[in-house]
C-alpha positions in Angstrom: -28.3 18.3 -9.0 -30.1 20.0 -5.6 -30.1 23.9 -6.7 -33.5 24.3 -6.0 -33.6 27.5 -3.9 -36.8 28.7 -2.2 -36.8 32.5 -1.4 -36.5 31.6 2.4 -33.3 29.8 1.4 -31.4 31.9 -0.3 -32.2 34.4 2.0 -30.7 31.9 5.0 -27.5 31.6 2.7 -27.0 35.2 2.7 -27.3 35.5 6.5 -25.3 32.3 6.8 -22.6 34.0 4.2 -22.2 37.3 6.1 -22.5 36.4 10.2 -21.2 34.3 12.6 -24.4 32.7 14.0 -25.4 33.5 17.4 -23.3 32.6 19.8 -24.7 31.7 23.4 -21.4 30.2 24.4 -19.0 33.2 22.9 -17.6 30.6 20.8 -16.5 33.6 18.4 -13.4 33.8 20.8 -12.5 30.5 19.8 -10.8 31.7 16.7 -8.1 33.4 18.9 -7.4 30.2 21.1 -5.4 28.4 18.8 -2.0 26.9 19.9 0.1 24.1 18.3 -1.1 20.8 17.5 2.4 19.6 18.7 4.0 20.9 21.9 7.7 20.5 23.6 7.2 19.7 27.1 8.1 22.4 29.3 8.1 24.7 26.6 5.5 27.6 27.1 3.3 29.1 23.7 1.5 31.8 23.1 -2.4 31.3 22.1 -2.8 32.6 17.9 -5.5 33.2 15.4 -7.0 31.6 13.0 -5.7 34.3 10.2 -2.5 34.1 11.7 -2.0 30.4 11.6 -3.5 30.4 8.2 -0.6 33.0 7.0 2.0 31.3 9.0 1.3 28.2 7.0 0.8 29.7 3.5 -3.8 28.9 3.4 -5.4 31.5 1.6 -8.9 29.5 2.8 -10.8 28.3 5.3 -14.9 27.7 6.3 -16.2 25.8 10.0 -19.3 24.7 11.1 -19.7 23.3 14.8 -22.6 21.6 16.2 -23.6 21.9 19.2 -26.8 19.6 21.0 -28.0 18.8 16.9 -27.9 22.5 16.4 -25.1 24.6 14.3 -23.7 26.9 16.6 -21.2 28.7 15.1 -20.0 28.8 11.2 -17.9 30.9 9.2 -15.5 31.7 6.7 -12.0 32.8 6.8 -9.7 34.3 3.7 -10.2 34.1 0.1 -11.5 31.6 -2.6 -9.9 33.1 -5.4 -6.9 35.1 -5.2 -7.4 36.4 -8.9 -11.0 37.6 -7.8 -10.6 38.4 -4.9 -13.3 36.7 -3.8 -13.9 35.8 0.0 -14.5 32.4 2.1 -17.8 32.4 2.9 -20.1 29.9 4.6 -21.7 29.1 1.1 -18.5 28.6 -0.6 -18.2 25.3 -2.3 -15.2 22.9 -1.7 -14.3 19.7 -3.1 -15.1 17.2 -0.2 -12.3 14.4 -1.5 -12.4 11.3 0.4 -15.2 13.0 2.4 -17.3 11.8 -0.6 -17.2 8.1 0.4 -19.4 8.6 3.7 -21.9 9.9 1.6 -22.0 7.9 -1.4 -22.2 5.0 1.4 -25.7 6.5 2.2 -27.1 5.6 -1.4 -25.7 1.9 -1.4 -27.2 1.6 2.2 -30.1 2.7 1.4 -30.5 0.8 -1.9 -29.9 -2.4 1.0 -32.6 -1.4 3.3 -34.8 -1.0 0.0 -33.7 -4.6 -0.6 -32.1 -3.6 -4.0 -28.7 -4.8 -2.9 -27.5 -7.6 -0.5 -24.7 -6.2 1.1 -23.3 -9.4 1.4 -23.7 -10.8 -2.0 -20.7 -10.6 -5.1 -21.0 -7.7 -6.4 -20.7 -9.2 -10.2 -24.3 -9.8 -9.4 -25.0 -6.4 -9.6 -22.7 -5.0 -12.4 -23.9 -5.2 -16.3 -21.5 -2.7 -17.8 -18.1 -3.9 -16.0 -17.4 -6.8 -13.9 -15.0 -7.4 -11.4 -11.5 -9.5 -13.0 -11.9 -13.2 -11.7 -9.2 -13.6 -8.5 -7.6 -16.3 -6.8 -8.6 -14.0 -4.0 -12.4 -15.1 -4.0 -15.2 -12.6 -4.7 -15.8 -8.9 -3.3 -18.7 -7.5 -1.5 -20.7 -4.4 -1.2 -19.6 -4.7 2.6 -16.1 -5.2 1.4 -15.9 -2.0 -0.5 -17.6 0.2 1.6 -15.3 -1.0 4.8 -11.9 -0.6 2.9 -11.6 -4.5 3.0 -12.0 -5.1 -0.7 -8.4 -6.6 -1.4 -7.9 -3.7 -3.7 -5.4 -1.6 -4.2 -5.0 2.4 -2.9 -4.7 4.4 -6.4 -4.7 8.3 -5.0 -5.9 10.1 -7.9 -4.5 13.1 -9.1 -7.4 14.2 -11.1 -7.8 15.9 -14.1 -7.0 19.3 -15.2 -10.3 21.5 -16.0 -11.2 21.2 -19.3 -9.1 18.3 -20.0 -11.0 15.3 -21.3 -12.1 13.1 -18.2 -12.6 9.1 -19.5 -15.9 7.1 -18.2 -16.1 4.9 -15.3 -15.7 1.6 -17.1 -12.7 3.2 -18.7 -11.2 4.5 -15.4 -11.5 1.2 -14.0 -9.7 -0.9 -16.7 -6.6 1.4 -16.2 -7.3 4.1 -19.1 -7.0 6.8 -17.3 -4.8 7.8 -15.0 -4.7 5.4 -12.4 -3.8 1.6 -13.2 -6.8 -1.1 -13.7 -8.5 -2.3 -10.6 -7.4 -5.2 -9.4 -7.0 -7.6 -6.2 -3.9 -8.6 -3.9 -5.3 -10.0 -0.9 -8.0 -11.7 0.2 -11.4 -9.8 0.6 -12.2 -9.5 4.0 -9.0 -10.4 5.4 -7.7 -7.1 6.2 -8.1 -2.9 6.3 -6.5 -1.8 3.4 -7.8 1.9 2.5 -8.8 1.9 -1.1 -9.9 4.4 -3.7 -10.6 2.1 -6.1 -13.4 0.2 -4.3 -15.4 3.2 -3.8 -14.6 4.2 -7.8 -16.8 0.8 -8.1 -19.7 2.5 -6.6 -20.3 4.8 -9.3 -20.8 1.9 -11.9 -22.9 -0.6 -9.6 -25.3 2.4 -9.3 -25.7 3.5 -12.5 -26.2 0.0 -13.4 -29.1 -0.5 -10.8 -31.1 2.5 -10.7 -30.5 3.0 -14.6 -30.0 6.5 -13.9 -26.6 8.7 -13.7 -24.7 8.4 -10.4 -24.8 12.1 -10.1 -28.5 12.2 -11.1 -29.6 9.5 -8.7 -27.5 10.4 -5.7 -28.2 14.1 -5.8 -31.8 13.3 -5.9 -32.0 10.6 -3.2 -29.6 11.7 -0.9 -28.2 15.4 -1.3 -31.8 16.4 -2.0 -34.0 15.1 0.9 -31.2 15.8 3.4 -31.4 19.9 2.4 -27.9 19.3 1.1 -29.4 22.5 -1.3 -25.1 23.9 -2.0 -23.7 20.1 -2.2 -23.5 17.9 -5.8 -21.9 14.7 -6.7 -21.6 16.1 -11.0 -18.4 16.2 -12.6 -17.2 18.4 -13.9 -18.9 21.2 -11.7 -21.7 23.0 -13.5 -20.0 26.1 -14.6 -23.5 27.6 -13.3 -21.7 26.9 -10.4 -18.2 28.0 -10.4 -18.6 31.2 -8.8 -19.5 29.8 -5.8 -16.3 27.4 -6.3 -13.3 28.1 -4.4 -10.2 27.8 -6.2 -7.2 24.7 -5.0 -4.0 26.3 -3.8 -0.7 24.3 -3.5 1.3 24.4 -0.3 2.9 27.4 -0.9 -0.7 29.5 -1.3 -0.2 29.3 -5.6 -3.8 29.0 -7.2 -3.3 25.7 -9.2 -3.7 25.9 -12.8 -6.9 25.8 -14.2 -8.4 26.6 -9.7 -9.1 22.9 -9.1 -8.9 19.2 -10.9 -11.7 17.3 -12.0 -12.4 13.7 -10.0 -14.4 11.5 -12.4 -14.5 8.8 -9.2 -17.3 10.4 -7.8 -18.1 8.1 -4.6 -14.4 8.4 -3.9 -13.9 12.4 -4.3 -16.6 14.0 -6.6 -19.0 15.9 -3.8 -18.6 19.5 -4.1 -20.1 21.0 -0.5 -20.0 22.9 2.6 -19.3 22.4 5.9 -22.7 23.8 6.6 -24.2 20.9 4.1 -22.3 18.6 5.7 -23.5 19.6 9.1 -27.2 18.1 7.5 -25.8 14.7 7.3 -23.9 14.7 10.6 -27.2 15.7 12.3 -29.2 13.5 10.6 -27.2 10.8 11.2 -27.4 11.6 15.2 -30.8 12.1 15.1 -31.3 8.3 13.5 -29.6 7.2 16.4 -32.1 8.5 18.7 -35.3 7.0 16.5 -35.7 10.3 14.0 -35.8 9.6 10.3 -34.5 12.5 8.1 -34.8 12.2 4.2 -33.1 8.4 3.5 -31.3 8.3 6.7 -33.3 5.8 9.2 -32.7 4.0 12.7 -31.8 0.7 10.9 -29.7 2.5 8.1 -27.1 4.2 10.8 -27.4 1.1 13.0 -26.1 -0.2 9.9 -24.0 1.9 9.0 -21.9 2.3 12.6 -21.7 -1.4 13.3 -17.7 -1.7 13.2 -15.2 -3.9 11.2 -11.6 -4.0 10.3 -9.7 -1.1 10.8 -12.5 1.1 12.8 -14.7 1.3 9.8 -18.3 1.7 9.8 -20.0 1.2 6.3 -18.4 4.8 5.5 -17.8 6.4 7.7 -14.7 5.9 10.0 -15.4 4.7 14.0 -13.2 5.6 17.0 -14.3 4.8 21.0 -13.2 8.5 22.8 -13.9 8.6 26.8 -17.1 10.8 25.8 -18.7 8.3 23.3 -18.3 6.7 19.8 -17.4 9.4 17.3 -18.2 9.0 13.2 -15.3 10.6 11.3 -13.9 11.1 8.1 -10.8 13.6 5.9 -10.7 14.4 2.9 -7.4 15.5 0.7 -7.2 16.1 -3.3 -5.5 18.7 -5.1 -5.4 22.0 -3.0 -8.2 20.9 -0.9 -8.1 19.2 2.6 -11.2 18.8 5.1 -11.9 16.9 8.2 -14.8 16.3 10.2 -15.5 14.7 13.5 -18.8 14.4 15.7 -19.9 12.6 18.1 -23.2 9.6 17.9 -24.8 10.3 20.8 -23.9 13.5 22.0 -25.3 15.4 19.1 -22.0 17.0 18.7 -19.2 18.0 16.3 -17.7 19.8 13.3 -16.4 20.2 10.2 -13.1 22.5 8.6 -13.1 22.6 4.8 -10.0 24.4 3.3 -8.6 25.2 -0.2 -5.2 24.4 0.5 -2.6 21.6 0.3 -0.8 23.4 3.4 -4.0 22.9 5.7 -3.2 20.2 7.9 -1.2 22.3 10.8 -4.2 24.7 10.8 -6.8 22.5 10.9 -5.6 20.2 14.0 -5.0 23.5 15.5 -9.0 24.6 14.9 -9.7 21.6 16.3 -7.8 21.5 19.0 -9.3 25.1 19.5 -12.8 23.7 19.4 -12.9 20.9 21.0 -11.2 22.4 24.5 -14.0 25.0 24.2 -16.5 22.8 24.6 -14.4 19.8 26.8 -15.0 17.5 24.3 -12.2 14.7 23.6 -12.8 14.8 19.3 -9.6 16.4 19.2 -6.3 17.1 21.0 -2.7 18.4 21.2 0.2 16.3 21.2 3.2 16.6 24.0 6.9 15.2 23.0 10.1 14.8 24.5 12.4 15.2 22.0 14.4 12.0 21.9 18.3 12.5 20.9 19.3 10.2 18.2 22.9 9.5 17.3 24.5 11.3 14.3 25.1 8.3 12.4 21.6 7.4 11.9 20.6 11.0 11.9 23.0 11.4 8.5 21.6 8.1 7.1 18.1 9.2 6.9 19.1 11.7 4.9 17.7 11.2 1.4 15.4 10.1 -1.3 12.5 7.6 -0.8 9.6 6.1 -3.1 6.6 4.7 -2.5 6.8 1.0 -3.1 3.5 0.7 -5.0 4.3 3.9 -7.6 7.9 4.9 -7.6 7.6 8.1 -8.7 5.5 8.7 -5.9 8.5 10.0 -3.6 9.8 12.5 -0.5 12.8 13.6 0.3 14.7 13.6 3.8 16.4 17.2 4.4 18.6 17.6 7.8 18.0 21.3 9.0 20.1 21.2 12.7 18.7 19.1 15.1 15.7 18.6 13.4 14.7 17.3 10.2 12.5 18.9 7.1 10.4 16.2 4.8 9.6 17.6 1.5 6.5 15.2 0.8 6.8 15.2 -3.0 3.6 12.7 -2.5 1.3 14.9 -1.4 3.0 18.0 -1.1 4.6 20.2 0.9 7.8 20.8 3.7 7.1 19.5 7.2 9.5 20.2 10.4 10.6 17.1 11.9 11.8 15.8 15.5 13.1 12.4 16.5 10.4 10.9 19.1 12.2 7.7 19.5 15.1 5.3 18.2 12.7 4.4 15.0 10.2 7.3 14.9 9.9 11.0 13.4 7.0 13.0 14.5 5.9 16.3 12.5 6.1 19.4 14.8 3.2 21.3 12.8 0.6 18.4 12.2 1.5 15.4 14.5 1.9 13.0 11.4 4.6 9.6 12.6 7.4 8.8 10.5 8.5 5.0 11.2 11.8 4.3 10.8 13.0 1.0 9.3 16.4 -0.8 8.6 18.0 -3.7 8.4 20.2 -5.5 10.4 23.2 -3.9 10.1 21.2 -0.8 11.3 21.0 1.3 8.1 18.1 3.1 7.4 16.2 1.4 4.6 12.7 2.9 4.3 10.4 5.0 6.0 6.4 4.3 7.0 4.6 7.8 6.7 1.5 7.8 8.7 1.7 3.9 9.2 -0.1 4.0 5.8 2.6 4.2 3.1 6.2 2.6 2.9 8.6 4.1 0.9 12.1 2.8 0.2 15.6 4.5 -0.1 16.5 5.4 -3.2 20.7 4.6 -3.3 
C-alpha cells in the first residue's frame, strides 16, 4: 500500500480537501454552466448547477480534478460520502475506480515488458505457474491480447462481493467459483474488439506469478508509489485503516448500498481505490512521457507503447479516440454505486477526471463535462442535438416489454411507454432513463445520450434491442 505521508503532504491534502485551487481562469463558475447532455433542437434551456443536477438525478456524490497545461487547475468536492455520517465529498475522498483500474494495472505489465520480464507478444501460459489458460481451438492469447480487449474472452461484469462476505482467490475466480462463470474463449484472439473483464482478471495472477510478490504489494509499490499516487491502492478488501476516507456506493435512487460498497477481488479489472486528484498524477505523467520526461515507471518508450492503437481504439489500456484538437487517452469506470470517467488530451497537456458514488451518475457527469470542456474550447466532450423522429404506434406498442441479455438471461431491462416518449428501467446496471425515438431503429437517452438499436425481423416485429452497441438483449414473449 502507498500511505506513506510526509508532513508537507498531509498538509497539501488538507488544503486540497477544503479549497478550490486557484483559479486564474475563474473556472469556479464552471459549476453553474451546466446544461443538458442531450438537447431538442430549437428548444431553449436554462444553464444549472452542479448541486442541482446532482439532486435532479438522485447523486449524493461527486469529486473533479481538471488539468490545465500539466498543471491541476481546479479540484473539488461536491455532496456527501456517507449519508449515515454525514460525511462530505472532499478532494481526498476515496472512490472505487472500476474499469478505471485496467489503465493502471496496464502500467505494471508494460513496464515488466520494457524490463524484458514479459514479451508482450508471447502465450501467456509461458508466464503463468499457478493457473493456465484452458487449451482452445481458438489458438493462444497474448499479453497484447488482454490488455487491448482482443483476448477472445468473454465480458463477465462483476457484481462484487458484499463487505465482509468471503471473497475466493484469483485461481478460484477464474475457474468459475465465484461469481462469475470460468474464463474461457469464443473467438479467435486477435480477431476482434471484444471488451473483457475477464482478460484483465488474468493480470492479477500472471503478476503474482512473476514478481513472486502480491498483486497489491507489487503494484502499489511500483506504480501507485513512484507516481505520488500517496491516496490510491490496488488491496482488497480496503484496509479498514482506510474506510473513513471511503465514500459509501449509492444505488440510483441515492440509497447507501448495504454494507457502503462491494468488494472486487479482480483487481486489474476494478480493485483501485483513488482520487481524481491521484489520478491527475498518471494523466500527467503520461503527457509528460510524451514530450521526453520520465516520471516514476512511466517512460517515452512505455507511453509510445502504450498509445500505439489496435482494434477497437485501444491503446495497451487505455482507450484512443482522434478529436480535431489531438489524440485523447480515455477511460470509465462503473461498479456498484460508483461511476467515473476521465478524458485528456496527449499532447496538449490537458484534461480531467469526475469520480462519483452513485449508480445515477451518468446524466451529471456528461453534463460536467460538457461544462468543462466548453470552458476551455476543448473538443473532449460535447452535447448532443436531436430531432425527435415520429415513429408509428405499432412499433411504438411492440417495444414495449421485457428483454435479456443473451450471454446471462437474468441480466434484463424493461421497456416502459410514458406518452410519446419511452422510459428503460435498466435492470442491468440500474436505473430509469427517458427515452426518444431518433430514427426508424434507434432510441436515444434524453439525460445521458446512451443509443438504443432497434432490431426485428422480417415481418417487422421488434425482436431485441442493442444498448450502447455493446449488449443485445432479446424479447422475452
Amino acid at each position: 500500500m502507498t500511505h506513506f505521508f510526509s508532513t508537507t503532504a498531509l498538509c497539501a491534502m488538507a488544503f486540497f480537501s477544503n479549497a478550490v485551487l486557484a483559479l486564474p481562469h475563474d473556472i469556479e463558475k464552471i459549476h453553474s454552466t451546466l446544461l443538458p447532455q442531450v438537447r431538442i433542437t430549437g428548444e431553449q434551456y436554462k444553464p444549472h448547477t452542479v448541486d442541482a443536477a446532482m439532486a435532479t438525478f438522485n447523486l449524493p456524490g461527486l469529486s473533479v480534478a481538471v488539468i490545465k497545461n500539466a498543471e491541476v487547475v481546479w479540484a473539488k468536492g461536491y455532496g456527501v460520502a456517507n449519508k449515515k455520517t454525514g460525511r462530505p465529498v472532499t478532494t481526498d475522498t476515496l472512490f472505487q475506480a472500476a474499469s478505471i483500474s485496467k489503465p493502471i494495472a496496464a502500467l505494471a505489465v508494460l513496464n515488466l515488458a520494457e524490463q524484458g520480464k514479459v514479451n508482450l507478444d508471447t502465450d501467456i501460459n509461458t508466464y503463468l505457474k499457478s493457473w493456465k489458460m484452458p487449451s482452445s481451438e481458438f489458438g493462444i492469447v497474448t499479453l497484447r491480447h488482454l490488455l487491448t480487449h482482443s483476448s477472445g474472452l468473454a465480458h463477465q461484469p462483476s457484481p462484487g462481493y458484499l463487505r465482509g462476505a468471503p471473497i475466493p482467490s484469483d485461481v478460484a475466480s477464474l475457474n468459475g467459483e465465484g461469481n462469475t462463470n470460468k474464463v474461457a474463449a469464443n473467438f479467435k484472439a486477435g480477431s476482434q474488439f471484444r471488451y473483457s473483464t475477464d482478460g484483465y482478471a488474468i493480470l492479477d495472477v500472471l503478476i503474482e506469478d512473476i514478481t513472486g510478490r502480491t498483486f497489491s504489494e507489487y503494484v502499489d509499490k511500483t506504480i501507485l508509489e513512484p507516481l505520488s499516487m500517496n491516496q490510491s491502492t490496488f488491496a482488497q478488501p480496503l484496509p479498514k485503516a482506510l474506510w473513513q476516507q471511503a465514500s459509501a456506493a449509492f444505488d440510483a435512487q441515492g440509497n447507501q448500498i448495504q454494507g457502503d460498497w462491494r468488494n472486487y477481488p479482480k483487481q486489474s479489472a476494478a480493485g483501485l481505490w483513488t482520487t481524481p486528484l491521484d489520478l491527475a498524477k498518471y494523466i500527467i505523467a503520461v503527457q509528460k512521457a510524451k514530450k521526453g520526461t520520465t516520471t516514476g515507471p512511466i517512460t517515452p518508450k512505455l507511453v509510445e507503447n502504450m498509445l500505439s492503437l489496435h482494434l477497437g481504439g485501444m491503446g495497451l489500456g487505455p482507450m484512443l479516440k482522434n478529436e480535431k484538437q489531438g489524440l485523447v487517452f480515455h477511460h470509465s469506470g462503473k461498479s456498484a454505486g460508483f461511476s467515473n470517467r476521465f478524458h485528456a488530451y496527449v499532447d496538449k497537456a490537458d484534461g480531467m477526471v469526475i469520480m462519483t458514488n452513485g449508480d445515477s451518475a451518468r446524466p451529471v457527469v456528461g453534463q460536467l463535462q460538457n461544462a468543462i470542456s466548453a470552458h476551455f474550447n476543448w473538443d473532449l466532450s460535447a452535447h448532443i442535438e436531436v430531432t425527435p423522429y415520429a415513429m408509428d404506434n405499432a412499433k411504438r406498442a411492440d417495444l414495449v416489454g421485457e428483454y435479456a441479455w443473451e450471454k446471462d438471461t437474468s441480466k434484463r431491462m424493461r421497456i416502459v411507454k410514458q406518452g410519446d416518449e419511452f422510459e428503460i428501467h435498466n435492470l442491468f446496471e440500474g436505473g430509469q432513463f427517458k427515452f426518444i425515438a431518433e430514427a426508424p431503429d434507434t432510441l436515444i437517452s434524453t439525460s445521458t445520450g446512451v443509443k438504443v438499436n432497434i432490431e426485428t425481423n422480417p415481418q417487422g416485429k421488434v425482436t431485441a434491442i442493442l444498448w450502447s452497441g455493446r449488449f443485445r438483449l432479446n424479447k422475452r414473449l
